[in-house]
C-alpha positions, 0 to 999 in steps of 0.5 A: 500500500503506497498511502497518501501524499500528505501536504502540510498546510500553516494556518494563516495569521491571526493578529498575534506576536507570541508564541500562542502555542494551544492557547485557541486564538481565531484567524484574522481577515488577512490569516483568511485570505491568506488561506484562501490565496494558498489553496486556490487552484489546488487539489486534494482528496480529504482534509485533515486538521488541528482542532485549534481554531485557527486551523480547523475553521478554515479546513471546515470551511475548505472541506464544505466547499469542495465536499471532502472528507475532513477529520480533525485530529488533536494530535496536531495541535501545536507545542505547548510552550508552558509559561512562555505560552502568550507571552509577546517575543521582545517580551521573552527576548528581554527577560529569557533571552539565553534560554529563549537561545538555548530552547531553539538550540536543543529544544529536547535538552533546553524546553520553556519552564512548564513546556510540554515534554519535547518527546512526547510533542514529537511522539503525538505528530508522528503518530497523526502523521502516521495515521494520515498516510494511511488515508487514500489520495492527497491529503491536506493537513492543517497544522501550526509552524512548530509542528511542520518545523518537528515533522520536517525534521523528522522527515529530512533527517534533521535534528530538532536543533534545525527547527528555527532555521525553517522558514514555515510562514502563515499559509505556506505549504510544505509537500512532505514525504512520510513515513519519514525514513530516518525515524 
């Protein structure tokens, strides 16, 4: 069995300059068109989604347009980034600055005070992944920047100290190769 070919969607922005990790924020008009805009002209046979507002409302919208499948799946939800979760960047930039660093150098060894455990962020994409691809045809998967970030890395044989390196813009889309052969 081949399986799908997945392609990650970012969801669009939404207004804020955090990092919102779970925190349930909803699209602006300019994350909507943003959306929009990146999936004009494009196919795909189902949809898969993070059950946060600022991905799931736009796959809902997307699937009932076009009449797909969609599944919403709370295993691609993003990071959960503890005590640094809503706090602006210059913020943290000012007052966390070397552990802000050491966390984008070794997110694993150096995660924010009250962070999800890294291993198990990574454990719960793998799996979602793992079970979209089990899904026929081309699927849509609408996800946040951290977690395209992991599943690239994953995927490419990166280590997770590469994942700030990757540009993963509102609304970009990322065509990803899974199973991921270095595992």
């Amino acid at each position: 069995m081949s399986g799908a070919r997945l392609e990650l969607l970012r969801h669009g922005d939404t207004g804020q300059r955090s990092y919102r990790g779970q925190l349930d924020d909803p699209l602006s008009e300019l994350g909507w068109s943003q959306l929009r805009e990146a999936v004009r002209g494009r196919a795909w046979d189902r949809v898969v989604s993070s059950p946060l507002a600022r991905c799931a409302a736009f796959a809902r919208e997307l699937a009932a347009a076009r009449g797909l499948p969609l599944r919403i799946d709370a295993r691609l939800a993003e990071y959960h980034f503890g005590d640094w979760q809503g706090v602006p960047i210059e913020t943290l930039a000012e007052r966390d600055g070397d552990a802000l660093a050491r966390f984008w150098a070794d997110p694993v060894a150096h995660p924010p005070p009250g962070a999800e455990r890294f291993a198990a962020f990574r454990d719960r994409l793998v799996a979602a992944l793992d079970d979209a691809r089990r899904e026929r045809g081309r699927v849509l998967v609408v996800t946040h920047g951290g977690a395209i970030r992991l599943l690239r890395c994953v995927a490419e044989g990166r280590g997770f100290g590469d994942m700030a390196g990757i540009e993963v813009v509102h609304a970009s889309l990322h065509p990803l190769p899974w199973p991921a052969a270095a595992r």
